[in-house]
C-alpha positions in Angstrom: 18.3 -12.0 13.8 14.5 -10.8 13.5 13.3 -9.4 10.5 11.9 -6.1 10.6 8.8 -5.0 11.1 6.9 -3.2 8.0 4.0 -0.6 8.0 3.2 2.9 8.1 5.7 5.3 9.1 3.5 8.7 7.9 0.1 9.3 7.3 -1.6 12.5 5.3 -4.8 13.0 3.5 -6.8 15.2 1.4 -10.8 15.6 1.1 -13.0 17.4 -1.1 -13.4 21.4 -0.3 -17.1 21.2 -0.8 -20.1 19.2 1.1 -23.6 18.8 1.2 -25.6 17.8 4.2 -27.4 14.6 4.1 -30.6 16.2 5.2 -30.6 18.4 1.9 -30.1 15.7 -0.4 -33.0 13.6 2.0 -35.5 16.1 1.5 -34.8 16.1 -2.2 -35.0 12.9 -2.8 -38.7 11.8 -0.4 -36.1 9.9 2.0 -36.7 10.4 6.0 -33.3 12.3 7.1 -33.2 10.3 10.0 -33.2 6.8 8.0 -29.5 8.5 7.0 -28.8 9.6 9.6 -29.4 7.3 12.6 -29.8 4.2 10.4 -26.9 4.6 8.5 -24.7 7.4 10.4 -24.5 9.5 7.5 -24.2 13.4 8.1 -22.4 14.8 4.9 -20.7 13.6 1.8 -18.1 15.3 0.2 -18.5 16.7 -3.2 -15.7 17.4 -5.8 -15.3 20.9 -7.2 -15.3 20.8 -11.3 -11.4 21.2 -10.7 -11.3 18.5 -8.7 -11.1 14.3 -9.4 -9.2 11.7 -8.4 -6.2 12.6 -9.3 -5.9 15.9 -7.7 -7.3 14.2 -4.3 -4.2 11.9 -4.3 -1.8 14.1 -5.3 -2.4 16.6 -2.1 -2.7 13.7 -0.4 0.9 12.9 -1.4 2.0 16.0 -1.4 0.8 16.6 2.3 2.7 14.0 3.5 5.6 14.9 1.6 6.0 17.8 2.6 5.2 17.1 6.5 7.7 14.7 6.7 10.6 16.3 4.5 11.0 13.6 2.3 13.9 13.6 -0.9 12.4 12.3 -4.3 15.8 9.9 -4.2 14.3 8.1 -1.0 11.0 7.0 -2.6 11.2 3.5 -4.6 7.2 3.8 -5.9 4.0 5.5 -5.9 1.2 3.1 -6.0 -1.9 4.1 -6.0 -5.3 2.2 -4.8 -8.2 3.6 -7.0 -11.3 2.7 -8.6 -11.6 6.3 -10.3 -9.2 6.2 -12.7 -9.4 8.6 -15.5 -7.4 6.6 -18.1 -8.0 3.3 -19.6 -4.3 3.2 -20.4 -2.9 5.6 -18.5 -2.1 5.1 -15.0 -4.0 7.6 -12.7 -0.6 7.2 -10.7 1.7 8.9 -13.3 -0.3 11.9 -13.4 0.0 12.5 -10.1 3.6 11.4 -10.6 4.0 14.8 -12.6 2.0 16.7 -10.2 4.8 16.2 -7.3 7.6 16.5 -9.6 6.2 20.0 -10.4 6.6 21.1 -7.1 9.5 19.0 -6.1 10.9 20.8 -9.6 12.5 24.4 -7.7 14.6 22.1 -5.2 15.6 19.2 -7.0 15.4 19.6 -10.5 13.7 18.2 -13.7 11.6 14.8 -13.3 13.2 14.4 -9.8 10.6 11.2 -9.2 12.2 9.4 -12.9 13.7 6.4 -11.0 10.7 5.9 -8.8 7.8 2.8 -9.7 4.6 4.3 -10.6 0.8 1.6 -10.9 -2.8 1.8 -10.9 -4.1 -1.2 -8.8 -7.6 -2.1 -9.2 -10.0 -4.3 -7.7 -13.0 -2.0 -6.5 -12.5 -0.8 -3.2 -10.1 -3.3 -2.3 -7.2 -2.0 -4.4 -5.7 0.5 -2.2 -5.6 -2.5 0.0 -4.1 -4.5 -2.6 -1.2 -1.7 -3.4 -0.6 -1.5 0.7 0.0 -5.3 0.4 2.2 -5.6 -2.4 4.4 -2.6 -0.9 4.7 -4.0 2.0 6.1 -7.0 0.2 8.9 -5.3 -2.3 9.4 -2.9 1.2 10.8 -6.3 2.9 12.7 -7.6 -0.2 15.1 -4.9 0.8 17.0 -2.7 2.6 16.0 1.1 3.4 13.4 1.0 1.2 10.6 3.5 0.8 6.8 3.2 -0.7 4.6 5.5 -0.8 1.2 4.2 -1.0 -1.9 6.1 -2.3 -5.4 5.0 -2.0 -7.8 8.1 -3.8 -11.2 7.6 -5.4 -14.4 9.3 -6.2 -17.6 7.1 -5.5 -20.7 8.6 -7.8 -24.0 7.2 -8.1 -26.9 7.8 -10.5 -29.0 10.3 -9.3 -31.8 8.8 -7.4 -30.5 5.3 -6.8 -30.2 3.2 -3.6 -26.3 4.4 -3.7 -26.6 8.3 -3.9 -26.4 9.1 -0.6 -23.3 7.5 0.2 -21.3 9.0 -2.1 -17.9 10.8 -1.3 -14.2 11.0 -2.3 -10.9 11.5 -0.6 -7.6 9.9 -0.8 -5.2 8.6 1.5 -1.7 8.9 1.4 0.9 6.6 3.6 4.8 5.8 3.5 5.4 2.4 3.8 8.8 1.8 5.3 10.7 -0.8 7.7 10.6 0.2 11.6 7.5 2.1 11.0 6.8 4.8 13.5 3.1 4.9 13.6 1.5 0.9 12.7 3.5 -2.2 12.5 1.5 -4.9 10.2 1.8 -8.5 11.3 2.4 -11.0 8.3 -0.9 -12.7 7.9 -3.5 -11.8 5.3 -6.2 -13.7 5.0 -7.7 -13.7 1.7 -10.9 -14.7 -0.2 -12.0 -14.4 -3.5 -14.9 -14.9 -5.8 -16.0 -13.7 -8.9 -19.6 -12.7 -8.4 -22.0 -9.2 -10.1 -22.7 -7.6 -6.7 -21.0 -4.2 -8.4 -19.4 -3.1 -11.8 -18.8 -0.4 -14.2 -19.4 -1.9 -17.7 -18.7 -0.9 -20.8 -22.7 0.4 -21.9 -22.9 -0.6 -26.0 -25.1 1.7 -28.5 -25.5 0.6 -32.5 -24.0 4.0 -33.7 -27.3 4.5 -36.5 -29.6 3.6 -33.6 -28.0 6.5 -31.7 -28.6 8.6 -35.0 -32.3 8.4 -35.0 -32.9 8.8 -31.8 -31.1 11.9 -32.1 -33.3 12.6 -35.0 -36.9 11.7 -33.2 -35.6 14.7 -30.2 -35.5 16.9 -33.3 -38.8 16.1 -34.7 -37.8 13.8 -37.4 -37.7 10.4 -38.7 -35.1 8.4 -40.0 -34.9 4.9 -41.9 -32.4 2.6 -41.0 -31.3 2.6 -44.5 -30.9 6.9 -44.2 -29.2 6.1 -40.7 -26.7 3.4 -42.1 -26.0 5.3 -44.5 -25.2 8.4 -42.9 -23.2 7.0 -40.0 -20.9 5.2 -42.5 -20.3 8.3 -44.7 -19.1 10.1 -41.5 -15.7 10.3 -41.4 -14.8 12.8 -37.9 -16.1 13.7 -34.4 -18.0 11.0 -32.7 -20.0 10.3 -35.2 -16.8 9.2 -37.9 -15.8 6.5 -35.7 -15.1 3.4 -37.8 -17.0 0.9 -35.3 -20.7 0.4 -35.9 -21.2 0.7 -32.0 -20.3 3.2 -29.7 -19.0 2.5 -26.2 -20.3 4.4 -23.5 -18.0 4.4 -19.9 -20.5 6.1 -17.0 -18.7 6.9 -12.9 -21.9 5.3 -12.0 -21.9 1.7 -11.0 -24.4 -1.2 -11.8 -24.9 -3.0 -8.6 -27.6 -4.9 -6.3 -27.1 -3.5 -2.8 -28.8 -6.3 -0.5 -26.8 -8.7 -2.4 -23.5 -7.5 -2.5 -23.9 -6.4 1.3 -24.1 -10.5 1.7 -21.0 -11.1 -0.6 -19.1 -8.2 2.0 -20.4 -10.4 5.0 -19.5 -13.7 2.9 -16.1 -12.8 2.2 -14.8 -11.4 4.9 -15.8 -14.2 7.0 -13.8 -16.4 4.5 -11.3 -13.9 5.1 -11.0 -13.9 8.4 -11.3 -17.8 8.8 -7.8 -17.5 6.9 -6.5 -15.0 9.0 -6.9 -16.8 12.2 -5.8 -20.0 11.3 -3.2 -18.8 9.7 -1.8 -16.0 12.6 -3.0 -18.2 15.7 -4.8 -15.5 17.0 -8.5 -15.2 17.6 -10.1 -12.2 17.0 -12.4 -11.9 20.1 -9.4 -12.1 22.2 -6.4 -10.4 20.5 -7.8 -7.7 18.8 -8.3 -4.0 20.3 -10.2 -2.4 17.8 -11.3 -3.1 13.9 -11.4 -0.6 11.3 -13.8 -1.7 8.1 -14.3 -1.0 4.7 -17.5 1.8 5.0 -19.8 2.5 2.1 -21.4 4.0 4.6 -20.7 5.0 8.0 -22.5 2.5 9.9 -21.6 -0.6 7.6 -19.1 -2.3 9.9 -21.5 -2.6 12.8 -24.2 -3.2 11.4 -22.8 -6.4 10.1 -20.5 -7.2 12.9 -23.0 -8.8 14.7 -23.5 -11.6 12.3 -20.2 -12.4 11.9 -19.7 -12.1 15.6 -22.3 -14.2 16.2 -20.3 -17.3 14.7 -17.3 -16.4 16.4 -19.0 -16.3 20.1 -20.1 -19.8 19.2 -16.8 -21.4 18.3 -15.4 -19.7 21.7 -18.7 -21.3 23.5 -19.8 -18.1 24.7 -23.2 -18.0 22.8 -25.1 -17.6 26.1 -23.7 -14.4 27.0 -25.5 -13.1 23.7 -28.3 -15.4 24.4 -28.4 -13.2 28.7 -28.2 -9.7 26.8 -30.9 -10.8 24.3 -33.2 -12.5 27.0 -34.0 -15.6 24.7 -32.1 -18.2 23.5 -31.4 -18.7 19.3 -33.9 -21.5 19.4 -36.5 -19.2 20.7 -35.8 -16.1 18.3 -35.9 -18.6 15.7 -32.3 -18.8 14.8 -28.8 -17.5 14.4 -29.6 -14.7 11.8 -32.8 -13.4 14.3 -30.5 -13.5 17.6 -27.5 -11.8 15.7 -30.4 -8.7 15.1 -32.1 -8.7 18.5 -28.4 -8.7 19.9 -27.6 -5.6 17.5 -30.4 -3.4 19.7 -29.2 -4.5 22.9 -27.1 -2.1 24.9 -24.2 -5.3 25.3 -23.5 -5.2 21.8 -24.2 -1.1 21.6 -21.5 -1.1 24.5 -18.8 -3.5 22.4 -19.4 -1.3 19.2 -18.3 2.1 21.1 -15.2 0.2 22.4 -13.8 -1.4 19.0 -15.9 0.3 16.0 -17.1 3.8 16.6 -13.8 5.8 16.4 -13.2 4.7 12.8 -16.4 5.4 11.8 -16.6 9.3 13.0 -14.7 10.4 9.8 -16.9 8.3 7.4 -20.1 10.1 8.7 -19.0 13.5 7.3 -17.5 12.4 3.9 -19.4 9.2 3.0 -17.6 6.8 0.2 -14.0 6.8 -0.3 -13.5 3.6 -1.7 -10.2 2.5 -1.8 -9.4 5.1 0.4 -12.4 4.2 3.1 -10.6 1.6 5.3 -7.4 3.9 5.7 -9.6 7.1 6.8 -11.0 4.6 9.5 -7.9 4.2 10.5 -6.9 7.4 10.7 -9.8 8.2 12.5 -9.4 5.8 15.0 -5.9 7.1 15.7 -6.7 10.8 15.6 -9.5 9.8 17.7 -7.4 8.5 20.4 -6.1 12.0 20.6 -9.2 13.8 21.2 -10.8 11.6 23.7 -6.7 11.6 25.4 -6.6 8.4 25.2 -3.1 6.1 24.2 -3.3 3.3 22.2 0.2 2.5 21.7 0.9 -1.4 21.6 -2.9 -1.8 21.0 -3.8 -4.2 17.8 -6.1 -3.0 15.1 -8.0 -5.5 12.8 -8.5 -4.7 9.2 -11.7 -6.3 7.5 -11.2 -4.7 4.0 -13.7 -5.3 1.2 -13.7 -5.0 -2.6 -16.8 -6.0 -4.9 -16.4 -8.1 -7.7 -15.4 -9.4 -5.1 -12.6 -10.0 -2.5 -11.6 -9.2 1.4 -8.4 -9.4 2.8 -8.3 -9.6 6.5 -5.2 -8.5 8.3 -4.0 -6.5 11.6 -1.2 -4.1 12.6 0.6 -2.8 15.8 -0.3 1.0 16.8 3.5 1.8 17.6 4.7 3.9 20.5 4.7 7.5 20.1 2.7 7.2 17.0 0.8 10.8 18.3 3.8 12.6 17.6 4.4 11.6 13.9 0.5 12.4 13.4 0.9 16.3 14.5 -0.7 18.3 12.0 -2.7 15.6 11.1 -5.7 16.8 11.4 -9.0 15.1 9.4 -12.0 16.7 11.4 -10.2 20.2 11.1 -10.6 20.0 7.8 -14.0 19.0 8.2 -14.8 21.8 9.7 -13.6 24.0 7.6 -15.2 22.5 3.9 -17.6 24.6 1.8 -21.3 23.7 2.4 -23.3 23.6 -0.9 -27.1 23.4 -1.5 -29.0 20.9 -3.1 -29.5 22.3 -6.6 -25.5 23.1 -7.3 -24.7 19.3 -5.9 -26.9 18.5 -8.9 -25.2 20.8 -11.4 -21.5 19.7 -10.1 -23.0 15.7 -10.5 -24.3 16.9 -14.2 -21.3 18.6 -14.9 -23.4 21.5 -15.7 -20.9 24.0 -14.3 -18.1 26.0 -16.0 -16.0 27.5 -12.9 -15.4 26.4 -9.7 -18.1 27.3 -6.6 -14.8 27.5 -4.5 -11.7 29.1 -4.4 -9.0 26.9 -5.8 -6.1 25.5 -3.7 -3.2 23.4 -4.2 -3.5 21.5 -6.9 -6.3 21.5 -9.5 -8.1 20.4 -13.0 -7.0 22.9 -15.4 -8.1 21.7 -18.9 -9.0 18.2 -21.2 -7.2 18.1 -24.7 -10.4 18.3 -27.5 -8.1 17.7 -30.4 -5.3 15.6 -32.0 -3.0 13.8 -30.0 -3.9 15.8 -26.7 -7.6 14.6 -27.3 -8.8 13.9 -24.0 -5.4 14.0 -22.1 -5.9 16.1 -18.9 -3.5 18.7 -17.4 -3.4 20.1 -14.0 -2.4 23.0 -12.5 -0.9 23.9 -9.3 -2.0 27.3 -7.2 
């Protein structure tokens, strides 16, 4: 008797309502638009509303998919969710969206309808909704009629001005992981690699507390010893300033990270990655696969480094001159492998190979930017909703997943597009929505990054931010209403 096949049996999503075109935030910034543009296929990122965050993203997400597919609270084992973005140290993210859906699952079924289901945060950087996909396909096979749904939701902020800005975006996700899926059947091999490595953090950012005080002092014209600012900060005894530590801890979206480098710890590990995968499935990836959906900080990131690690893999096949016929040189002549993989890049072979197995996942990327966590699965979804538009049926086709998380890990994997899988996508519909966002201008982008703004520059919908306890035992907790 075969054992079943696990994957995704339903797909939904949910995106930002507001954008801002990458030209704006070019000009603002000195950058040449097309540098974004046609260097790194960038066209818009997707901004959050003040009412919007992570959590909200992944619970319409979920709730999209819910209620597309008619799903009972009973049939639902866990909610995992993928994210970087969490907005609790403690908390899972995952709970709060937890109590979103059994708010509106609340008129049919009843009180806390989703009590008996599983509910985790898994984090690794923008590997972790990866991570949560993997281990639900695992506890999915462990039994019998079991159902997962999988969230992977983040927001992906920069400091203003940085190397990072202009890819930022958000989004999140949503897929049920079942047995006999009806849309992608993953095959068991992951290939995994792992290294601990500072290509891209968020750290805790450390301030002696009476330092703080008189720097607070000098923006108000005065001077203060440090004997005066000892003194003071230890005869405070409430707000910020009466907490008993000495330091103060400061947590900041933005990230700390070295671009060039951990774009070489992306190519490093998934070629580890994908090493593991082949020896472990048989299959070679030049041969078996139909098509490869990345990990995109930004639009253009899979191809653009595709041709490196391609580069090794023609060689093992010993098919290194047909690169070396579509460059016109050989490697010795460029003056090695990293020199042919670029003059390869430009040629219209590789520009040809690219449109075949990497541009329909990438078409979503270019109007959102960043997901995250969530990245890899909009490529997917692209790619499949893709399919649609250009009338084209992938069924039976196998997609390759080269998934990447800093800090840093890539897990390498691929899956079955099942037959059919068009008509559990109906309704579907990622570049509708695109369509549809609300365009902002430059200077509210910066207000909504400063958190400058007191009321949404949209209209509300679904579910949103409603308010962030200031006192007591609700200090900082954060409640959520649904329109």
């Amino acid at each position: 008797m075969s054992t079943p096949q696990k994957g995704i049996d339903a797909l939904h999503f949910a995106l930002p309502r507001l954008t801002l075109p990458i030209e704006d935030l070019a000009v603002a910034r000195g950058i040449e638009p097309e540098k974004l543009r046609f260097g790194l296929g960038l066209e818009c990122m997707a901004v959050c509303d003040i009412d919007e965050d992570v959590v909200t993203l992944a619970a319409e997400a979920a709730w999209n998919l819910i209620q597309r597919e008619g799903l009972k609270p009973a049939e639902l084992g866990r909610l995992y969710l993928g994210t970087e973005s969490a907005v609790d140290a403690a908390k899972p993210s995952a709970t709060y969206v937890m109590g979103i859906l059994e708010k509106r699952l609340e008129a049919k079924y009843g009180p806390r309808a989703l009590r008996h289901c599983d509910a985790l945060d898994m984090t690794f950087a923008c590997v972790g909704g990866v991570d949560a996909l993997h281990n639900s396909l695992d506890w999915v096979g462990a039994g019998s009629d079991r159902k997962a749904l999988v969230i992977a939701a983040d927001v992906a902020k920069y400091a203003p001005g940085s190397p990072g800005e202009y890819t930022q975006g958000a989004g999140a996700v949503a897929m049920l992981v079942t047995e006999n899926p009806r849309i992608l059947a993953f095959e068991p091999e992951f290939g995994v690699a792992v290294e601990s490595v500072s290509d891209f953090f968020k750290p805790r950012r450390s301030f002696v507390k009476s330092e703080l005080l008189q720097q607070a002092a000098a923006l108000l014209g005065q001077t203060l010893s440090d004997a005066d600012a000892a003194s003071l900060c230890a005869s405070a005894t409430e707000g910020f300033w009466g907490t008993p530590e000495q330091h103060i801890d400061q947590f900041l979206e933005h990230p700390i990270f070295d671009g060039p480098y951990s774009n070489d710890c992306y190519v490093a590990r998934v070629r580890e990655a994908l090493d593991a995968y082949q020896e472990q499935s048989g299959k070679l990836v030049l041969r078996d696969w139909d098509a490869m959906v990345f990990h995109l900080p930004y639009a253009f990131q899979g191809r653009r480094m595709w041709a490196e690690i391609a580069l090794e893999l023609v060689r093992r096949a010993e098919r290194l001159h047909e690169i070396e016929a579509a460059v016109g040189q050989t490697e010795d002549e460029v003056g090695g492998a990293s020199y042919l993989a670029k003059l390869w890049s430009k040629t219209p072979h590789y520009k040809a190979y690219v449109k075949a197995y990497i541009t329909p996942g990438e078409r979503a990327s270019q109007q959102i930017g960043n997901m995250y966590t969530a990245s890899i699965f909009m490529a997917l979804l692209s790619t499949l909703v893709d399919s649609r538009i250009q009338g084209i049926d992938i069924s039976g086709r196998r997609i390759g997943f080269l998934s990447y998380g800093s800090g840093s890990k890539s897990k390498v994997f691929s899956g079955i597009v099942q037959p059919n899988y068009l008509e559990h996508l109906e309704g579907v519909r990622p570049f509708d929505h695109l369509e549809s966002r609300t365009q902002i201008d430059f200077a509210t982008y910066e207000k909504l990054h400063q958190r400058a703004l007191t009321a949404p520059v949209s209209t509300p919908s679904g579910v949103g931010l409603a308010s962030i306890g200031t006192e007591g035992v609700q200090l900082g907790y954060r409640s959520y209403d649904i329109a």
